[in-house]
Phi, psi and omega in degrees: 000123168311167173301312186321307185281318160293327140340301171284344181257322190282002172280297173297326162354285191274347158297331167298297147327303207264321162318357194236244189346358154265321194305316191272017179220179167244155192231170191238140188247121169266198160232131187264195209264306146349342184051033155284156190269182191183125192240184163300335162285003177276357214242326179275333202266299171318322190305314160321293209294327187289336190290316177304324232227347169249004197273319202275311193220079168324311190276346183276106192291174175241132174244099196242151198297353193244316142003301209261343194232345157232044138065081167211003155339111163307149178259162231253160168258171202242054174256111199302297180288007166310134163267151160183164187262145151276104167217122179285109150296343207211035195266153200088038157334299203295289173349278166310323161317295172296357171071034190233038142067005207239057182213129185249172173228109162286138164228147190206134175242120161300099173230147167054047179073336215241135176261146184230356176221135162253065173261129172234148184245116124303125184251008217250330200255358173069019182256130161276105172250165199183130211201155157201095175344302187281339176238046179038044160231126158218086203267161182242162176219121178242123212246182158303180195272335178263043156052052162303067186312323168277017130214101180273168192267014177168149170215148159208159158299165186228136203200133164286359192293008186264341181282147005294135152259190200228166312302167185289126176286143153263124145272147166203146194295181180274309179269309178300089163205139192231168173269358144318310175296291177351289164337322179286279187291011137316316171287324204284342188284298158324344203240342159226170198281301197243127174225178181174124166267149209227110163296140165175126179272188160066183152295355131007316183259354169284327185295290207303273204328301178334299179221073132072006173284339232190142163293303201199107187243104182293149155209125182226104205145175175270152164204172191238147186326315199282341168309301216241346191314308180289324163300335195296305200303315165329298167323294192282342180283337166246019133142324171262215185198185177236151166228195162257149188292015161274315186105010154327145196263153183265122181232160182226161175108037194260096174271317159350293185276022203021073209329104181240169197233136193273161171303094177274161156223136188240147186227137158305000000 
């Protein structure tokens, strides 16, 4: 791992850190204007991390989920190759409210629309993932209980190349589903012998797809750039990709649409 990449996993990390020191107490749940919830670790774990991400790279804007929601979002230039980061401090709100572990801390750099640096922290599960598109790395690090990154108890690469399985997986979220997603994945119960649907909240299931656990996750609903940008990169770094429920290649930075995101399927 470059210096570069480490810099971006021990910034989640340490969010990750803190973020845990809320999980084991209780806490208070707001609401945003959006009426989604929102707690004091989302709002200290971004403060880590943005503060992390101008310390390492000062020119690069940051577009953040919290950010974004008390309306302070930097404006974006409309220079195709501007880079800049997405970032969840917090995916999976809900989860961590219920206390079912299913929640991560995304970071993600955008160059040309596209993502190309990928970090997700599980902090419930001690998994690191952490991918760069341009140089076809994409490793999981399974640390220790003080998130040690100079000795994980184990690293490997990650690869869709384990895919198909039998039976064929659906991702589908834990909170989120319509009947459209429904819909699908009906067809898809048609089209094999064997299926099984896998319930998993956060970006997780972009992580699962990464290495090869898993086929295939339709999301026919809403999200925001900053939900899937990392996981996406994770993904296309190990072998699979997002398209639009169109078959459209999937791009961020859309401020117009205040990036929010259109209907996707991400594939192994």
């Amino acid at each position: 791992m470059d210096q570069y990449l480490q810099q971006l996993s021990e910034l989640a990390l340490i969010a990750g850190r803190k973020i845990m020191q809320i999980y084991v107490k209780d806490f208070k749940v707001d609401t945003k204007q959006d009426t989604s919830p929102v707690t004091e670790a989302d709002r200290l774990a971004e403060e880590i991390i943005v503060a992390g991400l101008k310390r390492i790279t000062p020119n690069i804007a940051i577009i953040a989920e919290e950010m974004a929601a008390e309306g302070a979002l930097p404006k974006l230039s409309s220079n195709a190759n501007e880079s800049f980061y997405l970032v969840d401090p917090l995916d999976g709100t809900k989860e961590f409210i219920h206390k079912r572990g299913e929640f991560t801390v995304n970071i993600a750099l955008i160059k040309n629309h596209k993502p190309i640096i990928g970090i997700i922290f599980a902090p419930t599960l001690n998994q690191l993932y952490v991918a760069d598109v341009e140089q076809n790395y994409a490793q999981l690090f399974e640390l220790n209980n003080e998130f040690d990154l100079s000795k994980p108890l184990s690293q490997k690469d990650i690869s869709t190349a384990n895919i198909p399985n039998i039976p064929f997986k659906i991702l589908a979220s834990r909170s989120h589903i319509n009947a459209q997603t429904e819909a699908y994945i009906e067809d898809l119960r048609n089209q094999h012998d064997e299926v099984e649907i896998v319930n998993i909240g956060s970006s997780l299931k972009l992580c699962l797809l990464a290495a090869g656990e898993a086929d295939i996750y339709p999301r026919f609903g809403p999200t925001m750039e900053w939900d899937i940008a990392a996981g996406h990169a994770i993904l296309s770094a190990a072998g699979g990709y997002i398209k639009t429920d169109n078959g459209d290649d999937f791009t961020y930075g859309d401020q117009k649409n205040e990036f929010r995101n259109g209907n996707f399927i991400a594939y192994a």
